[in-house]
C-alpha positions as CSV (number, residue, x, y, z in Angstrom):
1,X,-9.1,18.4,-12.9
2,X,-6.3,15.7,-12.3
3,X,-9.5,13.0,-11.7
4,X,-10.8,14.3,-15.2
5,X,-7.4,14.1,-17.1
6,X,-7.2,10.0,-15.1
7,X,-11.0,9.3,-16.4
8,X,-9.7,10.9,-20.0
9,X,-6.2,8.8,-20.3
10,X,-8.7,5.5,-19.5
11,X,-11.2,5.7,-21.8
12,X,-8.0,6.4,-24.4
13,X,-6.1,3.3,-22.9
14,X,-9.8,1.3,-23.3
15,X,-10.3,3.0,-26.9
16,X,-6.4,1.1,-27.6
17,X,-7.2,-2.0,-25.9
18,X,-10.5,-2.5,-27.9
19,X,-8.3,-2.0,-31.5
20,X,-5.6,-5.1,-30.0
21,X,-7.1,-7.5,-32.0
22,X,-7.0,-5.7,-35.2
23,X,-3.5,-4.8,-34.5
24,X,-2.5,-8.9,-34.0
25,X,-4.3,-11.7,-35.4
26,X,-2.0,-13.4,-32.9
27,X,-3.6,-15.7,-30.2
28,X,-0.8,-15.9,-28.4
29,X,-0.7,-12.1,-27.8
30,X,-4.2,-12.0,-27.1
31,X,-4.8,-14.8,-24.7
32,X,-2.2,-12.7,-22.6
33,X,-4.2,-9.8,-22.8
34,X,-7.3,-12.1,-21.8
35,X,-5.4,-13.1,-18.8
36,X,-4.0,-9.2,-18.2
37,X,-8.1,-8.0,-18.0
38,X,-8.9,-10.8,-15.7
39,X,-5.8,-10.9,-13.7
40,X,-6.4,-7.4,-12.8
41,X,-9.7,-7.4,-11.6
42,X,-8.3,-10.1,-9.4
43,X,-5.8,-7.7,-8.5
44,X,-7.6,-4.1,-8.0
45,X,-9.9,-6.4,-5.8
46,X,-7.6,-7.1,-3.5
47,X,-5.9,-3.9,-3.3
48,X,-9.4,-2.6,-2.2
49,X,-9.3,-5.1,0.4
50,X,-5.2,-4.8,1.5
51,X,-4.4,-1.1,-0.1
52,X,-7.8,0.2,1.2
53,X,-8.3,-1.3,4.8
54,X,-4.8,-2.7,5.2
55,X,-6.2,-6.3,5.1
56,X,-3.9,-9.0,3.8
57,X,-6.4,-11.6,2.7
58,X,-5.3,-15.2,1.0
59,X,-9.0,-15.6,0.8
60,X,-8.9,-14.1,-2.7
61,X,-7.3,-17.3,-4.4
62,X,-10.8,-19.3,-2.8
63,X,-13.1,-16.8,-4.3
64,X,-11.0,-17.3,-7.6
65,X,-10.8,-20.8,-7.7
66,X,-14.3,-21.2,-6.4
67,X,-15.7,-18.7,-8.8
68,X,-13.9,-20.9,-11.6
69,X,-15.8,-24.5,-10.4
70,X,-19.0,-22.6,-10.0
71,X,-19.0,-21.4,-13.6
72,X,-17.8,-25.0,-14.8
73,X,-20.1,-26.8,-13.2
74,X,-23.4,-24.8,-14.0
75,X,-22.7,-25.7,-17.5
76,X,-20.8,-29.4,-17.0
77,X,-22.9,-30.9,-14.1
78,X,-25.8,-28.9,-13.0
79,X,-27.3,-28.5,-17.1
80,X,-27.1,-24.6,-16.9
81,X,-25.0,-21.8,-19.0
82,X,-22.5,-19.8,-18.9
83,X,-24.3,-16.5,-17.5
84,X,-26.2,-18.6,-14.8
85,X,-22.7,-20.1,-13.7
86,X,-21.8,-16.6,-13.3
87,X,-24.4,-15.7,-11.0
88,X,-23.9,-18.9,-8.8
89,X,-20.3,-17.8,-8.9
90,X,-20.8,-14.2,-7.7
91,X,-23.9,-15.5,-5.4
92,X,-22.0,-18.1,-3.8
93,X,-18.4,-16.3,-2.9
94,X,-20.3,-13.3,-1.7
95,X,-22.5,-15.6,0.6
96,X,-19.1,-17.3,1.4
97,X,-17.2,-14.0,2.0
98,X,-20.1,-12.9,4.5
99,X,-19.8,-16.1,6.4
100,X,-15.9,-16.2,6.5
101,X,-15.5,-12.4,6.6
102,X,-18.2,-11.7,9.7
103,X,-16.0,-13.8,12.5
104,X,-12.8,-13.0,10.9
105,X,-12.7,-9.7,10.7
106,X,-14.0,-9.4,14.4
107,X,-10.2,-11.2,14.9
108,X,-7.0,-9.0,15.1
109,X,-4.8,-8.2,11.4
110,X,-2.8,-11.1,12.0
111,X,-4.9,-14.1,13.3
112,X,-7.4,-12.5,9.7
113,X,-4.5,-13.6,7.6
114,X,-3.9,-16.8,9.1
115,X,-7.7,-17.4,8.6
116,X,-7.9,-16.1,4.9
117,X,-5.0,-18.5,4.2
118,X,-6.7,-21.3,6.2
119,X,-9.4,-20.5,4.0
120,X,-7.7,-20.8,0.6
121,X,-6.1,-24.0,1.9
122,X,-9.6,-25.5,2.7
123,X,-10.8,-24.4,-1.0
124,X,-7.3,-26.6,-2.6
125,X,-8.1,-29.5,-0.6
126,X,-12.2,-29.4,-1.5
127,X,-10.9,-29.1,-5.5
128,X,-8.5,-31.6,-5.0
129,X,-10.3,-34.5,-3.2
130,X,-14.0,-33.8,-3.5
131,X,-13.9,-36.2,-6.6
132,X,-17.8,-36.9,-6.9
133,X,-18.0,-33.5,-7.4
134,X,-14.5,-31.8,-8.9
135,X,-13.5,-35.1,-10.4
136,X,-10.2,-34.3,-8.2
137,X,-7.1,-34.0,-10.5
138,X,-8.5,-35.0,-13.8
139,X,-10.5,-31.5,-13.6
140,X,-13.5,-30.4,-16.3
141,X,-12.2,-30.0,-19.6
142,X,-13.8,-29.4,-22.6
143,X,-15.8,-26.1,-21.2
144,X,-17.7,-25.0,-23.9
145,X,-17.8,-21.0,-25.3
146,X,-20.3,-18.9,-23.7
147,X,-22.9,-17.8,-26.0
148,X,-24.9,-14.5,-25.5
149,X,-28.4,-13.8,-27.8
150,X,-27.2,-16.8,-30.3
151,X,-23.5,-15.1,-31.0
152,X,-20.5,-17.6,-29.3
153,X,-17.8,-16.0,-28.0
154,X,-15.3,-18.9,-30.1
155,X,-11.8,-18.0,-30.6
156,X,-9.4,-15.9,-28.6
157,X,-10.4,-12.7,-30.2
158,X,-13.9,-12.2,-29.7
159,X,-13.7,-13.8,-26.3
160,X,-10.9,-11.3,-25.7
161,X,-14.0,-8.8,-25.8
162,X,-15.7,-10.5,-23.1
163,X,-12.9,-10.2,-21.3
164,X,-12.3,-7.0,-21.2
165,X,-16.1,-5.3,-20.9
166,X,-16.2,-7.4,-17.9
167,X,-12.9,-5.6,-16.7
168,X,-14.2,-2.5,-17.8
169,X,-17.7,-2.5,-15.6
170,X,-15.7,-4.4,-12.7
171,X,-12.9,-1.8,-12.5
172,X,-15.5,1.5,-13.3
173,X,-17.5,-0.1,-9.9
174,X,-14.1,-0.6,-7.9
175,X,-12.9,2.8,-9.1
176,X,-16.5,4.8,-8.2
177,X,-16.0,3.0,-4.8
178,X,-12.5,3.5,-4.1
179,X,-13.4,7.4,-5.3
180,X,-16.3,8.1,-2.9
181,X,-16.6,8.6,0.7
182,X,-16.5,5.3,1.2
183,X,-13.0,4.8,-0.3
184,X,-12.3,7.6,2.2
185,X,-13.3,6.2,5.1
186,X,-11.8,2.9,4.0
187,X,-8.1,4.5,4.3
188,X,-9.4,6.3,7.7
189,X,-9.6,2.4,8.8
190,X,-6.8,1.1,7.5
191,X,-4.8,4.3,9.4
192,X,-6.5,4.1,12.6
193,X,-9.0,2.1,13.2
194,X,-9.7,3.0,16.9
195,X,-9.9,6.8,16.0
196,X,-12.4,6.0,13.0
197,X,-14.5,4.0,15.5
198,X,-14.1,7.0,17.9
199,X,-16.4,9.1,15.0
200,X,-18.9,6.3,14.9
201,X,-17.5,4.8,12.1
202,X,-18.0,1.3,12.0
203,X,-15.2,-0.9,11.2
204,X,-16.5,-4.0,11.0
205,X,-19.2,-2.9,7.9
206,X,-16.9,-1.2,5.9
207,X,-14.2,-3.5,6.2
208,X,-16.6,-6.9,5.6
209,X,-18.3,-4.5,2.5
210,X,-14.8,-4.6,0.9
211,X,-14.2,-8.2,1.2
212,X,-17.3,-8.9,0.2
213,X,-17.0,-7.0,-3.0
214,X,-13.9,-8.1,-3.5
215,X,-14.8,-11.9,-3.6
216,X,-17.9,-11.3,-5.9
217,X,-15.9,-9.5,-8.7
218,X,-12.9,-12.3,-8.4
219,X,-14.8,-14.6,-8.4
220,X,-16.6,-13.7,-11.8
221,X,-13.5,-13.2,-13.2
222,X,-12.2,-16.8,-12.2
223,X,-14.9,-18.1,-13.7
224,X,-14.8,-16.1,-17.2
225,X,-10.6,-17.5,-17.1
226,X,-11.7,-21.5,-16.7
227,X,-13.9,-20.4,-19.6
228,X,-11.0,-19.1,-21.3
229,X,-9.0,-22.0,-20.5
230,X,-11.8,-24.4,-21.5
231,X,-11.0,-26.3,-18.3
232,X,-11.1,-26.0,-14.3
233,X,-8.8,-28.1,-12.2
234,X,-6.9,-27.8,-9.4
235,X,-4.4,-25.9,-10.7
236,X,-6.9,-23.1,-10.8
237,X,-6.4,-22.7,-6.5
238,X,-2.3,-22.8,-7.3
239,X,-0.5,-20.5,-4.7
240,X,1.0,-18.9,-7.9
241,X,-2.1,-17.0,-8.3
242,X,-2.0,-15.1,-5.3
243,X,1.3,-14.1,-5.5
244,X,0.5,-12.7,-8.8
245,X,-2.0,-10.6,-7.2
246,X,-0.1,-9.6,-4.7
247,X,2.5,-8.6,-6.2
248,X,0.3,-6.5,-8.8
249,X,-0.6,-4.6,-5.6
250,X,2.7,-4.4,-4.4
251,X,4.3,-3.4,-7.1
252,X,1.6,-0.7,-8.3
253,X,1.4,0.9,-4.8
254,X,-1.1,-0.9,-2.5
255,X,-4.0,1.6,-2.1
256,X,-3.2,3.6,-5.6
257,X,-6.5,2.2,-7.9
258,X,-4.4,3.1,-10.9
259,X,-1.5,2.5,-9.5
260,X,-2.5,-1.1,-9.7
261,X,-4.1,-1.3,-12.9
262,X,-1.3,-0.3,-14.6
263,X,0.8,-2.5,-13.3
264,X,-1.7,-5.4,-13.6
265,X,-1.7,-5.1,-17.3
266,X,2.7,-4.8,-16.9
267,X,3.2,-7.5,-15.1
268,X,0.4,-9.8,-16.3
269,X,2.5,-9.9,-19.1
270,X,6.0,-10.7,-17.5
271,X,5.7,-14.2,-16.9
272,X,5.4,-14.7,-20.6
273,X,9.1,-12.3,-21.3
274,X,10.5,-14.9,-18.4
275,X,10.3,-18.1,-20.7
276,X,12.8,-18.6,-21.7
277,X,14.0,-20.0,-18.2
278,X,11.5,-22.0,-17.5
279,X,13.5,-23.3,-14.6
280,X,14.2,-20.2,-12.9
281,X,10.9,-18.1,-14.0
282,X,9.3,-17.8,-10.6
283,X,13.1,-17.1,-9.0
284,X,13.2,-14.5,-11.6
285,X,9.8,-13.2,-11.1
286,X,10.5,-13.5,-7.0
287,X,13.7,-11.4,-8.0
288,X,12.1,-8.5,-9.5
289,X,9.7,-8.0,-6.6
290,X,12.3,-8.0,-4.0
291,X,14.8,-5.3,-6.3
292,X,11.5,-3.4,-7.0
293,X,10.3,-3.2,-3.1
294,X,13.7,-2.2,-2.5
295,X,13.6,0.6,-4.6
296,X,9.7,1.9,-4.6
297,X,8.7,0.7,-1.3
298,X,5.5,2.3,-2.0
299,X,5.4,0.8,-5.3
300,X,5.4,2.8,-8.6
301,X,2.7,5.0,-7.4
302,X,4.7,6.0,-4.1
303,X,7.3,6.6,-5.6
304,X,5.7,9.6,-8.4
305,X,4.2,10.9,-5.8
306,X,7.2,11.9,-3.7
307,X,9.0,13.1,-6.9
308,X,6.3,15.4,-7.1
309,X,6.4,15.9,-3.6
310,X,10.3,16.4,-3.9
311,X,9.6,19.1,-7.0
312,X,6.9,20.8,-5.4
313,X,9.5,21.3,-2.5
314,X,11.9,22.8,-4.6
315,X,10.2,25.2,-6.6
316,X,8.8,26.6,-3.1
317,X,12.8,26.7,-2.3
């Protein structure tokens, strides 16, 4: 019943979202809610990687970032569009995240982080000073708006709708996955892995399916964002994009699917309320996680579920 009732209040919150830009003609608004879809397919991605299996992975600002110049230069270099950039983006990562994920995950918890993050590094320095190919710090500007059966997605509001069906399929697959038997033994992993392995469970497959999902849904969405931003640079591989991630998943409860989602669309939208000191934004934005992983160290989902824990104590009292 209580899956039901979460299914229900979704397709409600979808139903609202859809209406945004008939609410606000403002672009302002909605370019935040552009960035809130994708930023939280980047997010629930990785909380299927580090909520689910208990993997921290840096690797998911590479698949971002590479998704991004895969998508750019489909349509600025190689002569293709906006869907076939797509599918070299999602193609590529997930070959990538086979090939990085195989050895790495064969490695303990810690020497996988220091990989993922080696990983991400090796992604900013490609960007950065492959010029024949990324044209380095000058980027690709000028990204044109994808066009589907003749109909351009031009303007923030209709490609707000492209935005969020993509978020929409990407979080229905993460959510069916997270949901099944395979989300189950995911957690079984992440708890004990040698007692999972013990019921011939095998580690290593679940845990490099996850990562490899993972990569192929962020990177799709980093390459709908450059498309959004109508250009690709560097900037695109900035460290600031993991920690927004991370701290989606930290803050919704790492392992909590909706947990994360809701705070995905919160706290996409904080940076924005934290303007007006445009000095101190990220001390600020630091600040908040700290107070709010002092106080929910579960994160918002941890902590409703020991109130109910804490009621359903009482009323047995």
């Amino acid at each position: 019943m209580r899956r039901f009732a979460g299914v229900g209040a979704a397709a409600c919150a979808v139903g609202a979202a859809a209406l945004l830009p008939t609410v606000t003609q403002s672009n302002y608004l909605i370019g935040i809610a552009v960035s809130a879809c994708l930023f939280t397919v980047a997010a629930a991605s990785l909380n299927l990687v580090y909520g689910y299996t208990g993997l921290l992975s840096f690797a998911q600002l590479a698949f971002w970032g590479i998704g991004g110049y895969c998508a750019a230069l489909t349509v600025a270099t190689f002569g293709g569009n906006f869907w076939q950039g797509l599918l070299l983006a999602a193609g590529l990562n997930g070959a990538l995240a086979l090939a990085v994920g195989y050895p790495a995950l064969r490695l303990n918890r810690h020497a996988f982080v220091i990989v993922s993050l080696s990983f991400a590094l090796l992604a900013n320095l490609i960007a950065r000073d492959w010029t024949e190919l990324t044209r380095g710090p000058l980027g690709i500007p000028g990204l044109p708006a994808p066009t589907l059966f003749g109909f351009a997605f031009r303007g923030t509001a209709t490609f707000y709708y492209l935005a969020l069906t993509y978020a929409m399929l990407a979080l229905g697959l993460l959510y069916a996955i997270a949901s099944s038997q395979i989300g189950v033994t995911l957690r079984a992993i992440k708890q004990n892995e040698i007692l999972a392995q013990s019921q011939g469970i095998s580690g290593l497959g679940y845990k490099l399916l996850a990562f490899t999902v993972g990569a192929v849904l962020t990177a799709v969405a980093g390459g709908i964002f450059v498309f959004h931003l109508t250009i690709v640079d560097p900037l695109i591989l900035d460290f600031y994009y993991m920690q927004t991630f991370l701290i989606m998943v930290i803050i919704g409860g790492a392992g909590s699917f909706w947990g994360v989602v809701v705070a995905g669309v919160l706290m996409s939208a904080l940076p924005e309320l934290l303007r007006f000191s445009a000095d101190l934004r990220m001390v600020l934005y630091g600040a908040i996680l700290v107070a709010a992983v002092l106080v929910m160290p579960d994160g918002v989902a941890g902590w409703l579920r020991r109130r109910r824990v804490e009621r359903l104590r009482a009323a047995l009292q």
